[in-house]
BAVOLUM-945724 format. One record per atom (N, C-alpha, C, O): residue in one letter; x, y, z. Coordinates in steps of 0.001 Angstrom, whole numbers, plus 500000, padded with zeros to 6 digits. Example, Ala and Ser with C-alpha at 12.3 -4.5 7.8 and 13.67 -1.06 7.14 Angstrom:
residues 2
a513190494310507800;a512300495500507800;a513200496700507800;a514236496681508465;s512850497750507080;s513670498940507140;s512900500030507870;s513409501138508039;
END
This chain:
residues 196
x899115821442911385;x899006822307912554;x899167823759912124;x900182824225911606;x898326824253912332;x898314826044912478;x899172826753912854;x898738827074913960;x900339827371912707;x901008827898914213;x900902829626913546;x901088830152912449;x900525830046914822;x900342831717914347;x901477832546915662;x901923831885916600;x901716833700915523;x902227834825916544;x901624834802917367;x900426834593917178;x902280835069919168;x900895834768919914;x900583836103920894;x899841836325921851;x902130837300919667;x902125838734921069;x902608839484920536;x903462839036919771;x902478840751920533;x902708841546919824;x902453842224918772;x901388841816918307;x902981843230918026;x902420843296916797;x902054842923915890;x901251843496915154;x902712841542915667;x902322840544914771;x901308839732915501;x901425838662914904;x900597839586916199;x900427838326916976;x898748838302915752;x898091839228915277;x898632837037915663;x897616836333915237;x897767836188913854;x896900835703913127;x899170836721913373;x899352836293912012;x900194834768911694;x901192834397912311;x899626834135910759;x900059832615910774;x901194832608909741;x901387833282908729;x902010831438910446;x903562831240909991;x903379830107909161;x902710829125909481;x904209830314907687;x904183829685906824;x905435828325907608;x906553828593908048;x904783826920907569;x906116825913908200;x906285824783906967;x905426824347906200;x907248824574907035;x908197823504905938;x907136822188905806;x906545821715906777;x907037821799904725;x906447820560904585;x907207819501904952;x908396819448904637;x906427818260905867;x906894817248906044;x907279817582907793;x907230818657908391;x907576816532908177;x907786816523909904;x909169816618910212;x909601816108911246;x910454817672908817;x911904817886909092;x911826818506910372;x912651818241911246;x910822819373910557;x911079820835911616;x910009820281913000;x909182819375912902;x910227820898913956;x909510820730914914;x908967822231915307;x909635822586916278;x908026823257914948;x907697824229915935;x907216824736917061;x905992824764917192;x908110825271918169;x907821825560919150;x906379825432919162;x905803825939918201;x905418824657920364;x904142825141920298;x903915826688921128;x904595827346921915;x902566826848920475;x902345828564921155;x902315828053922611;x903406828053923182;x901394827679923205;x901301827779924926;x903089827840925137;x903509828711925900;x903972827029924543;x905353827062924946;x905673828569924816;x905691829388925734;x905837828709923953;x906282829975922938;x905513831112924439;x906193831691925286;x904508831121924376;x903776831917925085;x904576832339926503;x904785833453926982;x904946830965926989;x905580830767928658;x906563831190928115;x906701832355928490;x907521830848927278;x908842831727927327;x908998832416927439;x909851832844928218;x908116833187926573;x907941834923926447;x907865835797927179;x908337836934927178;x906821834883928290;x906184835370929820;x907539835864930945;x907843836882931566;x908292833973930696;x909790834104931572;x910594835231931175;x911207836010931905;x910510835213929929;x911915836515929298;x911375838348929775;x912108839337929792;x909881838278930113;x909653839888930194;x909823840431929108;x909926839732928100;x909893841758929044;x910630842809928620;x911558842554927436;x912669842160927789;x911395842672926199;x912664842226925351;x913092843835924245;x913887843943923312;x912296844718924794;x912254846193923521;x913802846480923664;x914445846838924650;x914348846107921874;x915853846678921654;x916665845837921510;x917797846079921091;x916206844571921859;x917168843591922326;x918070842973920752;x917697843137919591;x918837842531921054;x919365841487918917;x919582840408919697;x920133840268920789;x918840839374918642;x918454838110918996;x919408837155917825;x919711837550916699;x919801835710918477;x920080835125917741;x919408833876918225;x919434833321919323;x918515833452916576;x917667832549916831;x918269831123915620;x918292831251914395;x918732829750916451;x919562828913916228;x918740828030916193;x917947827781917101;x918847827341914943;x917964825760914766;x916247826175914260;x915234825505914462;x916342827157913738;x915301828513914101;x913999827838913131;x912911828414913152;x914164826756912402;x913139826247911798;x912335827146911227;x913042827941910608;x911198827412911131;x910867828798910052;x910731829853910824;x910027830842910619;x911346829647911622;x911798831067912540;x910693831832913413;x910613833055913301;x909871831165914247;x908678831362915071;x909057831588916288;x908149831969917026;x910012831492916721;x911064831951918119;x911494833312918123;x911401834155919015;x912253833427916337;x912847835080916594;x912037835680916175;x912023836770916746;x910661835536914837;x909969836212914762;x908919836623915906;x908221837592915608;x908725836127916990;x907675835804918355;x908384837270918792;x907862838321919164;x909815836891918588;x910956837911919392;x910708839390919170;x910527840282919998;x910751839433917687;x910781840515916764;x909254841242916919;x909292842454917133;x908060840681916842;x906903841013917434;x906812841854918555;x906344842992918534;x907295841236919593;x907041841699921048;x908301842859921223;x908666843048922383;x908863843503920340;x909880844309920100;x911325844228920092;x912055845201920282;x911730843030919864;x913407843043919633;x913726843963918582;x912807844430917909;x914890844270918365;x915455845012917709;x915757844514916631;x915617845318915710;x916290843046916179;x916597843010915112;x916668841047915988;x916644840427917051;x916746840948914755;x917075838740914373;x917652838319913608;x917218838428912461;x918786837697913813;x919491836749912857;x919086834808912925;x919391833911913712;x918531834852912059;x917826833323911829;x918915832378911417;x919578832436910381;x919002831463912424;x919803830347911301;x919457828627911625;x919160827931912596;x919721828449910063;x919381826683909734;x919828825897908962;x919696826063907750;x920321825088909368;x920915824393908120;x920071823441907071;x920670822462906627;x919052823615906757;x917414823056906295;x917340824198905802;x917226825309906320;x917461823625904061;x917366824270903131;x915011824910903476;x914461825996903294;x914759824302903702;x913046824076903581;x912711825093904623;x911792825906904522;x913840824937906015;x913453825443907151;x913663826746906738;x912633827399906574;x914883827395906492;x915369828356905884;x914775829514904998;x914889830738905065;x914012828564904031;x913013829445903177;x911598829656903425;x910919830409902728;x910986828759904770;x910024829248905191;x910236830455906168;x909286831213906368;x911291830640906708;x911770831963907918;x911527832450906808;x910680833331906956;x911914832308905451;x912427834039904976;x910769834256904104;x910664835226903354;x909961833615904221;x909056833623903149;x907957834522904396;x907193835454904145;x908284833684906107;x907572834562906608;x908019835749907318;x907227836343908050;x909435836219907141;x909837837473907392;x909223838761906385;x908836839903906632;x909384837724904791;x909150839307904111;x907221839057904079;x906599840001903593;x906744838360904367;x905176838259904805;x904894839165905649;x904086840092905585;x905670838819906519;x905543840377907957;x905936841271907697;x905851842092908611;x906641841818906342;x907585842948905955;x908275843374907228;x908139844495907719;x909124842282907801;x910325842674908854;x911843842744907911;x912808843375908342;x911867842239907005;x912970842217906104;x913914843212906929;x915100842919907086;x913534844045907300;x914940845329907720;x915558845147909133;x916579845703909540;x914514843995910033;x915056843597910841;x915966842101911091;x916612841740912075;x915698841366909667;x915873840124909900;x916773839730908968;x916682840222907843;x917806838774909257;x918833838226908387;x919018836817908548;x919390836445909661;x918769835675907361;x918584834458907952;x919775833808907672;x920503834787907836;x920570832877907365;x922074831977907085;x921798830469907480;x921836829765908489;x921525830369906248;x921022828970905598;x922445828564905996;x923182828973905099;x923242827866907056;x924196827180907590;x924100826463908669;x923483826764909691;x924874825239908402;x925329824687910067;x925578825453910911;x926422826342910798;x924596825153912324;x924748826101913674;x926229826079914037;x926843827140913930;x926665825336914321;x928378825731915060;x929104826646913698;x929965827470914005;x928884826546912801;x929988827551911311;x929244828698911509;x929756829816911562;x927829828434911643;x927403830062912184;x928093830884912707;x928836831817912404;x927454830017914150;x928319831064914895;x929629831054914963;x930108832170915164;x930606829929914840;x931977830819914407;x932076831773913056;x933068832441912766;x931157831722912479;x931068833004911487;x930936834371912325;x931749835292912405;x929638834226912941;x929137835684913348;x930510836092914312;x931110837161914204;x930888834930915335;x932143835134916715;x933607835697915499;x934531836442915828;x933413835109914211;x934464836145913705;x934452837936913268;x935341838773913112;x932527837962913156;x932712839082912528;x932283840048913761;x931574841047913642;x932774839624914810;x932056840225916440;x930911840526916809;x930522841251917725;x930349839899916010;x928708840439916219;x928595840223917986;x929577840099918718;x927147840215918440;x927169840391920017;x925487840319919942;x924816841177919369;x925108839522920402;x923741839489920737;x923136839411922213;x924018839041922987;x922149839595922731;x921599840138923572;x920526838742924161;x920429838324925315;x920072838429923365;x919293836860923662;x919492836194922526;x919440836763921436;x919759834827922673;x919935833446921841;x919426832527922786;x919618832108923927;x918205832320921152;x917013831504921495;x917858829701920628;x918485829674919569;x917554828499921525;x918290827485920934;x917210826721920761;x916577826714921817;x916596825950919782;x915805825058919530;x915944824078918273;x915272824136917243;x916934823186918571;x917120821761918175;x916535820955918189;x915660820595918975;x917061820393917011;x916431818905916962;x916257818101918306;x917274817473918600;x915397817993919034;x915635816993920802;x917043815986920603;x918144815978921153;x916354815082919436;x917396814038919820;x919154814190919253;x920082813393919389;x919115815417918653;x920375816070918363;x921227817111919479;x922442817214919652;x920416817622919958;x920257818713921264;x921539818626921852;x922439819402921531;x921703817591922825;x922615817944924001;x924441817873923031;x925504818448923266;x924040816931922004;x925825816965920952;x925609818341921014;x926138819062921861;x924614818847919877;x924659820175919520;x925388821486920531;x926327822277920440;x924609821235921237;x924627822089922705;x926435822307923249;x927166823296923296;x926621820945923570;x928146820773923987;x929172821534922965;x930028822278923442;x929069821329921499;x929950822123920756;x930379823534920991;x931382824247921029;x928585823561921180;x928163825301921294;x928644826083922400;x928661827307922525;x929295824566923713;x929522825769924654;x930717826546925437;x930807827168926496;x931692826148924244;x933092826773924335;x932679828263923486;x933047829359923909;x931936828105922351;x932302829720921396;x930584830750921922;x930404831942921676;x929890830103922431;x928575830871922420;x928656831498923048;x927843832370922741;x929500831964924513;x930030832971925322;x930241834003924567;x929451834935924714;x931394834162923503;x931693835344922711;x930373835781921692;x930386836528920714;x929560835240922130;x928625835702921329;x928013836766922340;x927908837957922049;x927822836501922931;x927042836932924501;x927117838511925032;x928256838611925489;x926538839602925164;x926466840897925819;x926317840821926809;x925432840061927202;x927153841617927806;x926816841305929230;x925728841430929518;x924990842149928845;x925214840643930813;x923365840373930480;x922360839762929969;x921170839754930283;x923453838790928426;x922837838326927767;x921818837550928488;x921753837515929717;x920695836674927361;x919996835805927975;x920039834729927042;x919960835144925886;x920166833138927168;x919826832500926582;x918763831181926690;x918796830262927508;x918063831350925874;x917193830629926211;x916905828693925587;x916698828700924373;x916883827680926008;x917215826363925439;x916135825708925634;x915564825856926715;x915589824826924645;x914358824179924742;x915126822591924485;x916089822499923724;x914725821733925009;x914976820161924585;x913548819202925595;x912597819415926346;x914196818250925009;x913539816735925688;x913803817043927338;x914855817420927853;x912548816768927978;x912736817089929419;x913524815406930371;x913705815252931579;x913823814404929185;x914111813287929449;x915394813261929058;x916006812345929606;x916129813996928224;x917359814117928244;x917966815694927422;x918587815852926371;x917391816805928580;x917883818026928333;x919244818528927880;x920238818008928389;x919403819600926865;x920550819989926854;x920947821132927972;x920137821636928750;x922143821399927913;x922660821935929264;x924087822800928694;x924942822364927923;x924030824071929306;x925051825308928958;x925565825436930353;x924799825610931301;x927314825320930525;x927871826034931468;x927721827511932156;x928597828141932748;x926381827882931914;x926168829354932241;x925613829422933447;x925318828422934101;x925470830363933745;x924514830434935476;x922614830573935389;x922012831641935274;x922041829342935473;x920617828663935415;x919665829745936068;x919396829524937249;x919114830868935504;x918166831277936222;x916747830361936762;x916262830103937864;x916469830109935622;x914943828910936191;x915024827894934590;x915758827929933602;x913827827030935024;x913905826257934008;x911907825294934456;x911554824825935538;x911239825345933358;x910405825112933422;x910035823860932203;x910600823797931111;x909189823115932582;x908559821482931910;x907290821938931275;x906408822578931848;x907286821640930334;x905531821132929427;x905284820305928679;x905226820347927450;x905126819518929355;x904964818028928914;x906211817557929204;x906737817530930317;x906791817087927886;x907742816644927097;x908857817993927228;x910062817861927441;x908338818936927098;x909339819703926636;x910433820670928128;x909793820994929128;x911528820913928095;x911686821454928979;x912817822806928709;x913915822684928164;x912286823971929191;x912495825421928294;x913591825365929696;x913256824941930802;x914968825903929334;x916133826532930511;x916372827765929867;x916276827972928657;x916783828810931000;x916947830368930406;x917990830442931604;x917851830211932805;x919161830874930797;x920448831389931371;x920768832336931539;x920801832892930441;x921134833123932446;x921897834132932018;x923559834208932022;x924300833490932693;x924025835456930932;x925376835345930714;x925575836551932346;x924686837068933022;x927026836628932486;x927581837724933545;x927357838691933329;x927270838714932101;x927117839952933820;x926642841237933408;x927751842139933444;x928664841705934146;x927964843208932940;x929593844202933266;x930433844065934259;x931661843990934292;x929267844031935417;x930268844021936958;x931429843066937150;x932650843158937279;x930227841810937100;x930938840429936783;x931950840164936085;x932850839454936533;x931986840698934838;x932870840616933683;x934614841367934849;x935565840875935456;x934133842587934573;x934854843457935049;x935409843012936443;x936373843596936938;x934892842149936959;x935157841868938362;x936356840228938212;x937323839757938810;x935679839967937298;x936188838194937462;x938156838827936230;x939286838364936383;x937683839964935184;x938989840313934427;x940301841059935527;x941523841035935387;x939574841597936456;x940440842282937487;x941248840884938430;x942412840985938818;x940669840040938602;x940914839129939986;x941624838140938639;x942420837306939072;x941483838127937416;x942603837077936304;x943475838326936427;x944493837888935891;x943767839574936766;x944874840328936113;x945900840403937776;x947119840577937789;x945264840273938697;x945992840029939817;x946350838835940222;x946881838724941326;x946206838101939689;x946596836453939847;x947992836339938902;x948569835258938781;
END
């Protein structure tokens, strides 16, 4: 299968993907609708999880994010992100971490990083374990506003304690986009814990 960029500055350039059927890549029409749902992404830092050769954050990075941190624990998956980052000569935007998703991000949640959208695309039939680990520390990952976006099996979706903006089916597949609380919220829900 072909899979190329389907927006942006990069768009119509083709992504180098891992040999063998380890990885699953987003298809474009998917990729496409996400993109559509998310709007607007210029500036944004993305963290792209399970990121397979990284056609989610690079899609991201195209249509103008600010910067991407790739991660996988697939040695194969890993070196195709980075083979097609410095292909795109994004290198200055992109940092990949060949690691298990949950050590990730308690890596990055130690070094405070803060991202703006986290894109999740797992293994389906790994998904909803995955997911559940993820959803005590992936908050501190989160900028007010954040967005996150989750792709799984529309037959047994994964699911984030966050507040569900929409959630859309193709085929098989079924894309949910969350959003995190925005300042007010934050600021509103820390005031009403400090008077309690």
């Amino acid at each position: 299968m072909t899979l190329r960029v389907t927006g942006g500055e990069l768009r119509g350039r083709k992504l180098v993907t891992p040999e063998g059927g380890t990885t699953r890549p987003t298809a474009s029409r998917v990729r496409e609708a996400l993109f559509s749902m998310l709007g607007p992404i210029g500036g944004v830092r993305v963290l792209d999880l399970c990121c397979g050769c990284g056609s989610l954050g690079i899609e991201a990075i195209s249509r103008g994010a600010e910067s991407a941190v790739f991660v996988d624990d697939s040695a194969a998956a890993a070196e195709a992100a980075r083979v097609n980052i410095t292909t795109f000569g994004i290198e200055d935007r992109a940092t990949v971490l060949e690691l298990d998703v949950v050590r990730a991000v308690q890596r990055l949640r130690a070094d405070d990083e803060r991202f703006d959208l986290v894109l999740i695309d797992a293994p389906y039939s790994k998904a909803p374990a995955l997911v559940s680990k993820l959803e005590q520390i992936l908050p501190d990952l989160l900028e007010p506003g954040a967005r996150v976006v989750l792709e799984g099996d529309r037959r047994n979706p994964p699911a984030l304690p966050l507040p569900l903006d929409r959630e859309r089916t193709y085929r098989d597949v079924m894309v949910r986009l969350y959003d995190a609380p925005d300042e007010a919220a934050v600021a509103s829900a820390d005031s009403a814990a400090g008077e309690a």
